[in-house]
N, C-alpha and C positions, 0 to 999 in steps of 0.2 A: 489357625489359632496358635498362638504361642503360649511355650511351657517354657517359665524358667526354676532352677532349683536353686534355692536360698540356703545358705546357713547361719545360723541365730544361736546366740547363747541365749538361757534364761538365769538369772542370775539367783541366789539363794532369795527365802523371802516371796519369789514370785511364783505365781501359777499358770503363766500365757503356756498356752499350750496341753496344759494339766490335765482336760476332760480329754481332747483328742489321743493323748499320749496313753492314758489308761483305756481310750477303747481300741487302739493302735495292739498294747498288749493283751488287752481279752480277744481279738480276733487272734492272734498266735496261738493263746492260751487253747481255745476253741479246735483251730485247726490240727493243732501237735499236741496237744495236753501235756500243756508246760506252763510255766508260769504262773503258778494259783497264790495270787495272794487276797487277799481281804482287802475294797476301795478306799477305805480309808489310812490302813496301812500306807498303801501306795501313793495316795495325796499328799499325807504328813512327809513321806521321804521325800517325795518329789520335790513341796516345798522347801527342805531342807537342802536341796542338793544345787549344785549348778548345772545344768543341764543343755547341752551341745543337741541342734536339731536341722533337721532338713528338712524344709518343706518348699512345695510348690507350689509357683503363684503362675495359676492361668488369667490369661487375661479375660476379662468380666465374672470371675467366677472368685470364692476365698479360697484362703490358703489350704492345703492339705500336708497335713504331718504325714512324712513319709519316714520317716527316722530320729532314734532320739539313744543319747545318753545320759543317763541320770548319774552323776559324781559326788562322790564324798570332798573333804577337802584333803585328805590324804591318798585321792586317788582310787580309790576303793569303786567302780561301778556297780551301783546297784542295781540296775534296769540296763540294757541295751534291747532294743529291738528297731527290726527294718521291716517295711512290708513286704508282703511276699511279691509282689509286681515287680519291687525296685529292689529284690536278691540278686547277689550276681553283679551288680552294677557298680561295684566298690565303696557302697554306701556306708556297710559297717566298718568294711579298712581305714576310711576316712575318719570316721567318730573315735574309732582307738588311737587315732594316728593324733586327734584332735588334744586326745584324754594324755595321749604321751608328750605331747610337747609342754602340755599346762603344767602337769605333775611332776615330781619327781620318781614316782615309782608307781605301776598300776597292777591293778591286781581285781579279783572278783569271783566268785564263785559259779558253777554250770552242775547241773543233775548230772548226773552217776549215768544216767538213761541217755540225755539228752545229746547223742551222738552227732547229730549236726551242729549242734555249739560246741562241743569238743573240739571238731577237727578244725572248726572257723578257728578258732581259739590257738591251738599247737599249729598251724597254718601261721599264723599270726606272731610265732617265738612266744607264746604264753607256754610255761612247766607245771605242771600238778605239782602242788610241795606237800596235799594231805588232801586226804578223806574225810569228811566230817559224818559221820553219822548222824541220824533224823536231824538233820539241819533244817529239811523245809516244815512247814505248818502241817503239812500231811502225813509228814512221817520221812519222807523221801529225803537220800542220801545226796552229799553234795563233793564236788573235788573243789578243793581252794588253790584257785590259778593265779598267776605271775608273772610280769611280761619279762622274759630275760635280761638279765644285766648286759649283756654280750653282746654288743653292736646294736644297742638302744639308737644312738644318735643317728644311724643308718635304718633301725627298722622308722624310726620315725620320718625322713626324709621321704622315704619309699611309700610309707602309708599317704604320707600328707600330698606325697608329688605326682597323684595319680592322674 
C-alpha cells in the first residue's frame, strides 16, 4: 500500500480541511492539555486565516490531516499543530519554514507551561520578546514569540530544504 504526503494551502474564506484540523487540535488538547479554545472560535479564525497542511493520501482510503498552520496575514500563527505519529518527522520545521518564506515576519504565542513548544520554538530561532499575562480564555499565561531577524533567509532554506 502506498502513502504519499501532500502539502496544500487553504486559502482565507475557505474551510477544506476545518473539521479535521479542529479534531487534529482536540486530540493534542486531550493528550497534553493544551490548546483549549471554544469550536467556533477556532472555525471563525480558521476561516480567516490562510492555512499551510500536510496530509496523506493512501491509496483507496481519504486523506488524513497530519499537520496544519493556521496564518494571519501579517504572519502572526494562530494554530500550528502536528500529530503525535508524525512528531519528529520535520513536519512542524516545514510549516514554519513554509509560514517564513510567505511573510515577512512570524511570530505567535506558546503557554508559559507548555515546555515542548518552547523548545520547538527557540530550536527554531524563535526569541520570547514578553509575557502576556491571562492571555488564554482560562486564565493561563502566554510568551509572545519571534522568529529572529538574524539569518532568516538561511533559517528559511534549512527549514524548507529538509
Amino acid at each position: 500500500m502506498s502513502v504519499n504526503v501532500e502539502r496544500c494551502t487553504v486559502r482565507p474564506g475557505q474551510d477544506t480541511y476545518g473539521e479535521a484540523a479542529w479534531e487534529l487540535k482536540e486530540q493534542i488538547r486531550r493528550a497534553e492539555g493544551v490548546l483549549k479554545q471554544r469550536h467556533g472560535f477556532f472555525a471563525d479564525a480558521y476561516r480567516r486565516s490562510t492555512v499551510y497542511c500536510y496530509v496523506t493520501e493512501t491509496e483507496g482510503e481519504s486523506e488524513t490531516l497530519i499537520g496544519f498552520a493556521a496564518v494571519r496575514r501579517d504572519g502572526y500563527i494562530l494554530f500550528l499543530a502536528v500529530a503525535s505519529e508524525f512528531r519528529g518527522d520535520g513536519f512542524g520545521r516545514r510549516l514554519i519554514g513554509t509560514v517564513a518564506e510567505n511573510y515577512n515576519g512570524v511570530s505567535c504565542h506558546a503557554r508559559t507551561t507548555n515546555e515542548s513548544a518552547l523548545q520547538f520554538y527557540e530550536h527554531l530561532g524563535f526569541e520570547i520578546e514578553r509575557r502576556v499575562s491571562s492571555y488564554y480564555e482560562d486564565g493561563g499565561d502566554a510568551y509572545y514569540l519571534r522568529l529572529g531577524e538574524d539569518g532568516l533567509a538561511d533559517k528559511i532554506s534549512r527549514f524548507v530544504g529538509l
